[in-house]
PDB file of N, CA, C and O in Angstrom, chain B, residues numbered from 101:
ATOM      1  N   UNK B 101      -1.106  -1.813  17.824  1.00  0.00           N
ATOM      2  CA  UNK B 101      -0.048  -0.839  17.977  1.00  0.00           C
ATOM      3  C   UNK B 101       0.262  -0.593  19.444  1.00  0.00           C
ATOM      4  O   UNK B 101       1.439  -0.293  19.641  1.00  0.00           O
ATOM      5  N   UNK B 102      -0.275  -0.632  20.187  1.00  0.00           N
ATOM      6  CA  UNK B 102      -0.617  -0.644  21.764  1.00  0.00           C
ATOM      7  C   UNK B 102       0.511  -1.251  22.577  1.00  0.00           C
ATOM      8  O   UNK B 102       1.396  -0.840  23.328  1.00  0.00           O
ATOM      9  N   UNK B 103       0.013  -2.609  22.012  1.00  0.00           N
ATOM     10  CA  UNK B 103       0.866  -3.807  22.919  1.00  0.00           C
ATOM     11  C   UNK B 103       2.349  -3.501  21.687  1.00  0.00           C
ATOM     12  O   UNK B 103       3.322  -4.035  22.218  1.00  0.00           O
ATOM     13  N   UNK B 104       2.704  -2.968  20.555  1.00  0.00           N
ATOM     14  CA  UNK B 104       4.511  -2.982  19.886  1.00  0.00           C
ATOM     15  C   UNK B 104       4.617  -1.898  20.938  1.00  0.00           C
ATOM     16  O   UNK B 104       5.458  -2.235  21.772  1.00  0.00           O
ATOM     17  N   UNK B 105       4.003  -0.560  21.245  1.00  0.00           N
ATOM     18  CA  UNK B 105       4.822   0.100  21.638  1.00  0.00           C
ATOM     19  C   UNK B 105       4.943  -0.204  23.814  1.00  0.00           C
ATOM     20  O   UNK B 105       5.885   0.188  24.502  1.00  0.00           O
ATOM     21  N   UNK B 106       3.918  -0.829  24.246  1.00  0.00           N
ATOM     22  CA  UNK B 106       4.448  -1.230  25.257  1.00  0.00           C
ATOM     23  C   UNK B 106       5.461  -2.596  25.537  1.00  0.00           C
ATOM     24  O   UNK B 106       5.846  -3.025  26.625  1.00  0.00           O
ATOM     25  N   UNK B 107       5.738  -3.096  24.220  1.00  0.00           N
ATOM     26  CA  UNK B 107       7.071  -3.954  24.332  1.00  0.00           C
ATOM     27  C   UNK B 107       8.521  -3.257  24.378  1.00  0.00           C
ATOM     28  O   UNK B 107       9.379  -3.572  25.202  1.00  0.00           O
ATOM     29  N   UNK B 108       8.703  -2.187  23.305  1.00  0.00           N
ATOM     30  CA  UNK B 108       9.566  -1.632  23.522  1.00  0.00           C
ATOM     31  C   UNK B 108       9.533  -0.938  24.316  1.00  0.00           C
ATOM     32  O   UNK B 108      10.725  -0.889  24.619  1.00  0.00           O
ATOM     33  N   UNK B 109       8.873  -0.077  25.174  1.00  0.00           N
ATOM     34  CA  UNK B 109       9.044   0.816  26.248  1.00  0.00           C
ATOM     35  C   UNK B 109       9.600   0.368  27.389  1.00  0.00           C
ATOM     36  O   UNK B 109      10.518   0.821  28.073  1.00  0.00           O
ATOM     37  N   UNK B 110       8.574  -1.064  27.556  1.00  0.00           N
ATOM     38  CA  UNK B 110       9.419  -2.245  28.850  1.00  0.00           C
ATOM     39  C   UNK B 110      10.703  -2.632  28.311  1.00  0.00           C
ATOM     40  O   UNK B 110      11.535  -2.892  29.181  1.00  0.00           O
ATOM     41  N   UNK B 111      11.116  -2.749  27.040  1.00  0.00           N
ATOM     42  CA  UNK B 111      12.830  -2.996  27.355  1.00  0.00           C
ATOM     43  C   UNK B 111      13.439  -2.071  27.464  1.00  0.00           C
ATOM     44  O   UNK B 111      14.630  -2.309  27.667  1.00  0.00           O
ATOM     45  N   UNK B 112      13.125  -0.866  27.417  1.00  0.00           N
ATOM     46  CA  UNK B 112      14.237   0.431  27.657  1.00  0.00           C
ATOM     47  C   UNK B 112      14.232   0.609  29.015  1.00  0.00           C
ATOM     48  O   UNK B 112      15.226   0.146  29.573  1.00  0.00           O
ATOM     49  N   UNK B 113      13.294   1.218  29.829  1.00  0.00           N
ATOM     50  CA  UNK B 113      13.185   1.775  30.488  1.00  0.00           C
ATOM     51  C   UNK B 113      13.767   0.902  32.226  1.00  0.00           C
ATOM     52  O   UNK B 113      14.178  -0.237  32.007  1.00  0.00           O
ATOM     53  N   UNK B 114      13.817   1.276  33.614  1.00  0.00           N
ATOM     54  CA  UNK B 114      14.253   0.452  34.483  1.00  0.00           C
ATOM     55  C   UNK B 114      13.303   0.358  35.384  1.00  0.00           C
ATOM     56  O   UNK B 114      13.496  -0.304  36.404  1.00  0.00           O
ATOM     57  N   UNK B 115      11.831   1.162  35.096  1.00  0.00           N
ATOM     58  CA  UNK B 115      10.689   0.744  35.878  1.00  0.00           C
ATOM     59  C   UNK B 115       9.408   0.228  35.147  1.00  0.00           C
ATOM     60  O   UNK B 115       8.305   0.774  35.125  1.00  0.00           O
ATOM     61  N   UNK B 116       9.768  -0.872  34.588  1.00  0.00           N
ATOM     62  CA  UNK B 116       8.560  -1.357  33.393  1.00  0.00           C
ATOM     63  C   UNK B 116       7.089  -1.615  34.054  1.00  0.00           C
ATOM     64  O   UNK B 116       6.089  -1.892  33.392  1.00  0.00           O
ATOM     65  N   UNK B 117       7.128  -1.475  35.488  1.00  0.00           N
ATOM     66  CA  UNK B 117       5.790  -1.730  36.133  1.00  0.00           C
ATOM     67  C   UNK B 117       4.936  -0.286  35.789  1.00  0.00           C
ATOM     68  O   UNK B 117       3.720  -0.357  35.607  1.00  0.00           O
ATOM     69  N   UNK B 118       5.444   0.651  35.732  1.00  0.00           N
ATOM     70  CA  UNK B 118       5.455   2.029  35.133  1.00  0.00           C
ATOM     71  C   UNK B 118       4.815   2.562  34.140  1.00  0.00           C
ATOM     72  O   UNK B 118       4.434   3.731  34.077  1.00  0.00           O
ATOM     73  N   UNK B 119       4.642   1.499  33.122  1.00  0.00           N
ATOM     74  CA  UNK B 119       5.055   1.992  31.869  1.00  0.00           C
ATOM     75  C   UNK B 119       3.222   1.966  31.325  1.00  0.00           C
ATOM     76  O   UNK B 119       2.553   0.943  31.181  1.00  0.00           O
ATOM     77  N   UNK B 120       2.849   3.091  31.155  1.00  0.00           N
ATOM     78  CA  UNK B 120       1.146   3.139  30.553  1.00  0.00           C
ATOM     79  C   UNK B 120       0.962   3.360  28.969  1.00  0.00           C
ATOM     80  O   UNK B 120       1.505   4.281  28.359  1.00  0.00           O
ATOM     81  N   UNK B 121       0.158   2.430  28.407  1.00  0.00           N
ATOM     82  CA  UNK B 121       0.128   2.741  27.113  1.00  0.00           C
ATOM     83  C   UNK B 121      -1.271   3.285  26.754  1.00  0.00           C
ATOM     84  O   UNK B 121      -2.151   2.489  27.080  1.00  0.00           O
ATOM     85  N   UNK B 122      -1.702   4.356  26.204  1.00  0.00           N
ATOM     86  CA  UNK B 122      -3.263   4.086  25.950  1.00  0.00           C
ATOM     87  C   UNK B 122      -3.735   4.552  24.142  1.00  0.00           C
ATOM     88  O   UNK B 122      -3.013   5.150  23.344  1.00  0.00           O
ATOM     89  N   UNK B 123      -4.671   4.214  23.990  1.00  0.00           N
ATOM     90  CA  UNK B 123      -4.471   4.318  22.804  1.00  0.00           C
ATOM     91  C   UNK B 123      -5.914   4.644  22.077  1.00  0.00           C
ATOM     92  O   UNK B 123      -6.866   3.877  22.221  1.00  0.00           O
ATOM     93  N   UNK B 124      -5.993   5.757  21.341  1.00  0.00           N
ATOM     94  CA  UNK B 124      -7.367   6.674  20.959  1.00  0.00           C
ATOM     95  C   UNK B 124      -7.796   6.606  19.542  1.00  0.00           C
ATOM     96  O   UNK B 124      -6.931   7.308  19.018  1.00  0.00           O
ATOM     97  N   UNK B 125      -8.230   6.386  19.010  1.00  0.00           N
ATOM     98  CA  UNK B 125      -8.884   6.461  17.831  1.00  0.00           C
ATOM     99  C   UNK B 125      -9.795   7.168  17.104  1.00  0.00           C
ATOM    100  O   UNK B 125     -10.987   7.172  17.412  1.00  0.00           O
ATOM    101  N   UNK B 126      -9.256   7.902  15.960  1.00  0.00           N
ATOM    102  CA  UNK B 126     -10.075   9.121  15.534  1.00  0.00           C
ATOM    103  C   UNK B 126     -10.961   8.591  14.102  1.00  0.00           C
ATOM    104  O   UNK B 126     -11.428   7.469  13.908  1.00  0.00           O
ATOM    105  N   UNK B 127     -11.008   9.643  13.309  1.00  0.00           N
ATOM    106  CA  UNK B 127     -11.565   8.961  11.977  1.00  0.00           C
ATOM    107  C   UNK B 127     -10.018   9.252  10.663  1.00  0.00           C
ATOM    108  O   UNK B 127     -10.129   9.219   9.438  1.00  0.00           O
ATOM    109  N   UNK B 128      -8.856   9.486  11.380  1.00  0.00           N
ATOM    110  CA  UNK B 128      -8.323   9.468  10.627  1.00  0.00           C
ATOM    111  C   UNK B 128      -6.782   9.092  10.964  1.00  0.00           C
ATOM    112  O   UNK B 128      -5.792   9.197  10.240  1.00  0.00           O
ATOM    113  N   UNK B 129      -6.907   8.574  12.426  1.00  0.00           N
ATOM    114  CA  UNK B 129      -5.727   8.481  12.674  1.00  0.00           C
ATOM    115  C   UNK B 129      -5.775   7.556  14.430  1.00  0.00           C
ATOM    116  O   UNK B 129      -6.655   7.409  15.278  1.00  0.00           O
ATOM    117  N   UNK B 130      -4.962   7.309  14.363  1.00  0.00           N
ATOM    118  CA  UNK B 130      -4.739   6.498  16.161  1.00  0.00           C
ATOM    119  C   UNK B 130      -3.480   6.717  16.367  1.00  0.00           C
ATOM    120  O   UNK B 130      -2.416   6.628  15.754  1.00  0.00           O
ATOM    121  N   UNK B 131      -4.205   7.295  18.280  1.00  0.00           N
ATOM    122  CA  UNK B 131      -3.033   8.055  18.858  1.00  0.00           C
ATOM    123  C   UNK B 131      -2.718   7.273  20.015  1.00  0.00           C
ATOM    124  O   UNK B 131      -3.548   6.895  20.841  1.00  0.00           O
ATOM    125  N   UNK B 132      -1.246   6.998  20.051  1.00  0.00           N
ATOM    126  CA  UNK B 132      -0.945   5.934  20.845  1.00  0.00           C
ATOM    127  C   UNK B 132       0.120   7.048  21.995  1.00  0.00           C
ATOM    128  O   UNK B 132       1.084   7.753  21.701  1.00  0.00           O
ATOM    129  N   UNK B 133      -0.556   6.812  23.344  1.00  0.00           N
ATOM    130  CA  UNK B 133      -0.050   8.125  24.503  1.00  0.00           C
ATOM    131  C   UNK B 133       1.250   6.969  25.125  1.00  0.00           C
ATOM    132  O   UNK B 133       0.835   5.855  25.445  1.00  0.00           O
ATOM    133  N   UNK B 134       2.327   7.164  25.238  1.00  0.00           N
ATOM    134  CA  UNK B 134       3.492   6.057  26.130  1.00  0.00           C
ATOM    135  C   UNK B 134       3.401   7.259  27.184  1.00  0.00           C
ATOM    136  O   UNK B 134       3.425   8.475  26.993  1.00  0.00           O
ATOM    137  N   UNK B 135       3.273   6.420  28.500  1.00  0.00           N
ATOM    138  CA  UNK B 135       3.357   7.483  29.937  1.00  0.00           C
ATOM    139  C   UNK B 135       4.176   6.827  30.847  1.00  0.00           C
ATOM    140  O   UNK B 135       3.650   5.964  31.550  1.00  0.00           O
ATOM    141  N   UNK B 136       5.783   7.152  31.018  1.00  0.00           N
ATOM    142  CA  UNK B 136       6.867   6.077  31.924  1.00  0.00           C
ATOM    143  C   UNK B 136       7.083   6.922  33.108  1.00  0.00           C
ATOM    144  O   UNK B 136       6.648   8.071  33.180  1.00  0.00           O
ATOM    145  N   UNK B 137       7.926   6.202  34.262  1.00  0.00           N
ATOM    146  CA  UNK B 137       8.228   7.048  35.271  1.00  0.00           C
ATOM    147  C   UNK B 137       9.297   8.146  34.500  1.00  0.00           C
ATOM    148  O   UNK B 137       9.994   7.998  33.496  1.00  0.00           O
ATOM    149  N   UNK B 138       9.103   9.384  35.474  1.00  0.00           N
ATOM    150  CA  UNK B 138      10.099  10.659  34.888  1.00  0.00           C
ATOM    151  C   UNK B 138      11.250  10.200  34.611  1.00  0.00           C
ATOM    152  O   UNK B 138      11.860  10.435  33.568  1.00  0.00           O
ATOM    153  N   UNK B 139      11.794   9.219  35.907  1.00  0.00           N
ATOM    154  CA  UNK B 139      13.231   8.983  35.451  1.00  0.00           C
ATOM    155  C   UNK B 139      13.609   8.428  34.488  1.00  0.00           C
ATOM    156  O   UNK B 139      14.721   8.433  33.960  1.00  0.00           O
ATOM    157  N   UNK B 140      12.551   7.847  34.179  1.00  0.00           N
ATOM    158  CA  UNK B 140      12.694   6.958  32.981  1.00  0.00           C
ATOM    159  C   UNK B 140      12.781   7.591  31.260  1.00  0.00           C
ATOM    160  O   UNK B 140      13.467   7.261  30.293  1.00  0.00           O
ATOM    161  N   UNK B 141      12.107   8.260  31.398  1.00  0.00           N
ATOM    162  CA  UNK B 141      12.019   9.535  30.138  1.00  0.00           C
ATOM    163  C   UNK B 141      12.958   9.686  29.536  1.00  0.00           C
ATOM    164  O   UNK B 141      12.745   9.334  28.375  1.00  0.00           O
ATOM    165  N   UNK B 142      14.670  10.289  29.784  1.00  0.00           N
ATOM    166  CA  UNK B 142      15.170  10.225  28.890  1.00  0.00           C
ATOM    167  C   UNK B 142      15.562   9.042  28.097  1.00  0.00           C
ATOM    168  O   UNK B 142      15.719   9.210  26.888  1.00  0.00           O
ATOM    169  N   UNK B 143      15.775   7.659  28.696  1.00  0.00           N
ATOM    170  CA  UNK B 143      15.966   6.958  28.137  1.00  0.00           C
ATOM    171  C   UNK B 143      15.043   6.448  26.666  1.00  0.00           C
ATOM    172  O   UNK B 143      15.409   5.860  25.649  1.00  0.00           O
ATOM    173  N   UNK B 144      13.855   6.921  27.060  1.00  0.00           N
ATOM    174  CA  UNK B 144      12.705   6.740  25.928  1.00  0.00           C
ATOM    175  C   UNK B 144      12.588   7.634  24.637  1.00  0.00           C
ATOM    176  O   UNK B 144      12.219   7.327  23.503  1.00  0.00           O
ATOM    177  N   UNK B 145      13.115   9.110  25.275  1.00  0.00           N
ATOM    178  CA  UNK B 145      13.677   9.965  24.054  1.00  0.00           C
ATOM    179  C   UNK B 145      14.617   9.640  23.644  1.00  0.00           C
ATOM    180  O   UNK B 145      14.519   9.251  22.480  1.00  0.00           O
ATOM    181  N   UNK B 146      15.937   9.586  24.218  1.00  0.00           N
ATOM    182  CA  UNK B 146      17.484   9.115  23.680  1.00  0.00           C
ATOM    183  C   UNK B 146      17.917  10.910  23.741  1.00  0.00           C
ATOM    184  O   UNK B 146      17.284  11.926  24.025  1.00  0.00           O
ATOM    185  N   UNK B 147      19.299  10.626  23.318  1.00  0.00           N
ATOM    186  CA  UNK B 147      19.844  11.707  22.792  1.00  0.00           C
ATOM    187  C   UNK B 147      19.565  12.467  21.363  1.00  0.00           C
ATOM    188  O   UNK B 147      19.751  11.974  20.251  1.00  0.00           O
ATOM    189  N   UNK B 148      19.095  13.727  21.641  1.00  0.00           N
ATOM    190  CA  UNK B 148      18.317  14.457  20.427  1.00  0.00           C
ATOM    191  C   UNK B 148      17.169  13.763  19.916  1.00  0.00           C
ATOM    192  O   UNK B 148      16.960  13.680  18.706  1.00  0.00           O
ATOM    193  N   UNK B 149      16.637  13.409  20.529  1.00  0.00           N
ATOM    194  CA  UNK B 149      15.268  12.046  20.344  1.00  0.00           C
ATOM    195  C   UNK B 149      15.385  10.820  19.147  1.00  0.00           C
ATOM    196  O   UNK B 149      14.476  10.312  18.491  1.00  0.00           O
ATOM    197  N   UNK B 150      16.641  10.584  19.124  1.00  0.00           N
ATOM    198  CA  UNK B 150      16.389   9.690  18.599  1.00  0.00           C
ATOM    199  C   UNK B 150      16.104   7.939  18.843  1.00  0.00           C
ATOM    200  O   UNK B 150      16.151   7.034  18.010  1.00  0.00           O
ATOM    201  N   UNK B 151      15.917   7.908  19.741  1.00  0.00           N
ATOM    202  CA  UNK B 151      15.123   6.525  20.465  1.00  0.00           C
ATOM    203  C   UNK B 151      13.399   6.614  20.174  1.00  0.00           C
ATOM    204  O   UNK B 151      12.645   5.756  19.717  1.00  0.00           O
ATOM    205  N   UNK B 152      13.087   8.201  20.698  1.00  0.00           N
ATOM    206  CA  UNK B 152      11.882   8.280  20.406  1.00  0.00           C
ATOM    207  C   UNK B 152      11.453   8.387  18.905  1.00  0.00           C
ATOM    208  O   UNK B 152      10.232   8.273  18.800  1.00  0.00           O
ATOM    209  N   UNK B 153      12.159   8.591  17.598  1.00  0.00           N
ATOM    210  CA  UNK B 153      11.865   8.930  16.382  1.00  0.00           C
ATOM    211  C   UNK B 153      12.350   7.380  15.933  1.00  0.00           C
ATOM    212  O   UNK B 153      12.350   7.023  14.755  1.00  0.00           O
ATOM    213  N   UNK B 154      12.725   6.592  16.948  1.00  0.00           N
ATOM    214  CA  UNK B 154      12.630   4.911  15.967  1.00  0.00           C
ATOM    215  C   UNK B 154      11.765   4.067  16.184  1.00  0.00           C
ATOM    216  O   UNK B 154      11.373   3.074  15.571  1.00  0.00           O
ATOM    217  N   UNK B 155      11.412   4.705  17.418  1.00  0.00           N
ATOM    218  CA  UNK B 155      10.402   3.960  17.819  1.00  0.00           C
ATOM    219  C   UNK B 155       8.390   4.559  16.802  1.00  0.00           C
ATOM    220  O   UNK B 155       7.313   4.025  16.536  1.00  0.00           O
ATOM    221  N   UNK B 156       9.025   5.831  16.648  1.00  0.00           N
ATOM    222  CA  UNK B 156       7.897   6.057  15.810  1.00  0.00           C
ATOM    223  C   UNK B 156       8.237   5.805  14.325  1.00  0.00           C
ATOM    224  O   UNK B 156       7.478   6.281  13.482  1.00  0.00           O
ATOM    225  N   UNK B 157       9.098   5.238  14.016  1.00  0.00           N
ATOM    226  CA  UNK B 157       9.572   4.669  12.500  1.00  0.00           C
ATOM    227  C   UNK B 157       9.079   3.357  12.729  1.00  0.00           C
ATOM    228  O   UNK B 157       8.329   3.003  11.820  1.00  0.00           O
ATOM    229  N   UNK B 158       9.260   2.373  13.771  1.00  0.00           N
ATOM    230  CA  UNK B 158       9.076   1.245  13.374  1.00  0.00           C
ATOM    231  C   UNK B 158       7.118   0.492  14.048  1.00  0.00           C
ATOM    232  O   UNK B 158       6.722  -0.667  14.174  1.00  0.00           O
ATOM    233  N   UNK B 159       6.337   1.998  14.334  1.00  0.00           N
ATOM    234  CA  UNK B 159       5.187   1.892  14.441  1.00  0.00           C
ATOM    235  C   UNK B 159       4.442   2.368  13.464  1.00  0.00           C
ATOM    236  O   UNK B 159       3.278   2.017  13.269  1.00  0.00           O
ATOM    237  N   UNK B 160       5.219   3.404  12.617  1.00  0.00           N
ATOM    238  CA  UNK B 160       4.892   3.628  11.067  1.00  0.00           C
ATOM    239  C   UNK B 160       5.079   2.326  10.651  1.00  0.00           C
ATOM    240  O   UNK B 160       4.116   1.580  10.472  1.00  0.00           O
ATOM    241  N   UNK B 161       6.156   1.996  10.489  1.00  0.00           N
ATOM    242  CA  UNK B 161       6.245   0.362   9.335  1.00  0.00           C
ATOM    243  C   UNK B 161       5.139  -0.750   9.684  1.00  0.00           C
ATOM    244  O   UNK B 161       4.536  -1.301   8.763  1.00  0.00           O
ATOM    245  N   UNK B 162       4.849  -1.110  11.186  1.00  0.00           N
ATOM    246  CA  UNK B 162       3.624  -1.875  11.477  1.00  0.00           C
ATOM    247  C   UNK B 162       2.548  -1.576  11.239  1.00  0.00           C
ATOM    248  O   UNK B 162       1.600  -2.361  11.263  1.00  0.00           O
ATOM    249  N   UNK B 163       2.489  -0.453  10.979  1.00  0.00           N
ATOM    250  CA  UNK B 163       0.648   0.075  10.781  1.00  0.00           C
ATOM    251  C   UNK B 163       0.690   0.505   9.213  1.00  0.00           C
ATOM    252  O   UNK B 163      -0.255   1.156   8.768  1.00  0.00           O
ATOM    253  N   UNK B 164       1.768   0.150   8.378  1.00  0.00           N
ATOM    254  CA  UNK B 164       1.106   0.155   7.308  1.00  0.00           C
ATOM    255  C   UNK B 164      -0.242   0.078   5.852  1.00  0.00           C
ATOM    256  O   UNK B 164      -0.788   0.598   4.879  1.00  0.00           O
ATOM    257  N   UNK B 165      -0.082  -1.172   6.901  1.00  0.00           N
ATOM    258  CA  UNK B 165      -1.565  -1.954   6.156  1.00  0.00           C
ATOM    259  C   UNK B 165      -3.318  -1.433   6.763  1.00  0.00           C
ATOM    260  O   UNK B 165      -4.434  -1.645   6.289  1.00  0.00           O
ATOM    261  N   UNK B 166      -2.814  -0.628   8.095  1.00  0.00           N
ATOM    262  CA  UNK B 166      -4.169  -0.285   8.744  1.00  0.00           C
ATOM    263  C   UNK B 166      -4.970   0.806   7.695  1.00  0.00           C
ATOM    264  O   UNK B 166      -6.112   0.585   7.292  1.00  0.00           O
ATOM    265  N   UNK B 167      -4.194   2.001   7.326  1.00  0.00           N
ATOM    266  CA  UNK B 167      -4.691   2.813   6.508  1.00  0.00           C
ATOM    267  C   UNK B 167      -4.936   3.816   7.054  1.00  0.00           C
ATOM    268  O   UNK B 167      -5.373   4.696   6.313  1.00  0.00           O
ATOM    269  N   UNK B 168      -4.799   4.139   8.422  1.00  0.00           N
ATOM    270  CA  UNK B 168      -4.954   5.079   9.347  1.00  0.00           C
ATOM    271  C   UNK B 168      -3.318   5.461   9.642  1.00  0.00           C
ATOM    272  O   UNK B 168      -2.451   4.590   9.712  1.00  0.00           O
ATOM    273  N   UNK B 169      -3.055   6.901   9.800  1.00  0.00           N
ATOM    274  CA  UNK B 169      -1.825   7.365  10.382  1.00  0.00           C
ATOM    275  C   UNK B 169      -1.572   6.927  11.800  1.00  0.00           C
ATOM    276  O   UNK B 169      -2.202   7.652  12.570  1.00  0.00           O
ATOM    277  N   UNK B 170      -1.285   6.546  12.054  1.00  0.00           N
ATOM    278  CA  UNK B 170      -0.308   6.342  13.981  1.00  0.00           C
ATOM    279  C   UNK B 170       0.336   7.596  14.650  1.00  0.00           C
ATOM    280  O   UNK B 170       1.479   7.867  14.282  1.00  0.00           O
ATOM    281  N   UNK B 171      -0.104   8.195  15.351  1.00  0.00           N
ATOM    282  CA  UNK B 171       0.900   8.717  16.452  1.00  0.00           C
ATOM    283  C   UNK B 171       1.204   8.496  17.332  1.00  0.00           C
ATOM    284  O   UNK B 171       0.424   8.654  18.271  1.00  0.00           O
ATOM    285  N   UNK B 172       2.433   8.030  17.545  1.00  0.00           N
ATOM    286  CA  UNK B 172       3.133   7.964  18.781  1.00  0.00           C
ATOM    287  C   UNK B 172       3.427   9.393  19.601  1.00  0.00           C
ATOM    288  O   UNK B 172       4.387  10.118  19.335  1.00  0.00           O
ATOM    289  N   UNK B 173       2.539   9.648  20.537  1.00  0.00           N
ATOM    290  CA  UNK B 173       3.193  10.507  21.687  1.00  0.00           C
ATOM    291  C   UNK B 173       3.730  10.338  22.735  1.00  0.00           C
ATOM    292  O   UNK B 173       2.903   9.699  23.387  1.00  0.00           O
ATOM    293  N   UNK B 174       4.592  10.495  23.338  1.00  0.00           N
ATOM    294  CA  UNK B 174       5.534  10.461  24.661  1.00  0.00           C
ATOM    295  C   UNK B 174       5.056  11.661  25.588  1.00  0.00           C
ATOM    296  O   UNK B 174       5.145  12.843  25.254  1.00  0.00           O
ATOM    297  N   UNK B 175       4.493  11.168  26.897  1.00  0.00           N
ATOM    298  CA  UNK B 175       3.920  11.781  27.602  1.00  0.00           C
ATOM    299  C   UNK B 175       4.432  11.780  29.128  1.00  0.00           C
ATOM    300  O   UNK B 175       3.840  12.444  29.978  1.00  0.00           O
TER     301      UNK B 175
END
């Protein structure tokens, strides 16, 4: 989940050297932190967040099969 959401972050954003992914694991869930330059931020939310709510739709659809919930946080 790590490396989907630092693919999409590097194509949005205009400082991809920037772009930190880290990623935590509980007993019931894995939490995936995206950390971009500020300027870069809105582009990663979008307007009314919806950049950021597809990007957590289409890390729901990949982690289906894990059995663990995913969170994507934007940090």
């Amino acid at each position: 989940m790590k490396e989907l959401v630092r693919v999409i972050a590097v194509s949005l954003v205009d400082h991809p050297e920037e772009v930190v992914v880290t990623e935590k694991e509980t007993d019931k869930a894995i939490v995936v932190e995206l950390h971009v330059a500020d300027s870069d931020m809105g582009k990663v939310i979008g307007k009314q967040g919806r950049i950021a709510k597809a990007i957590r739709t289409v890390v729901k659809a990949a982690s289906s099969g894990e059995g663990k919930k995913v969170i994507v946080d934007i940090a």
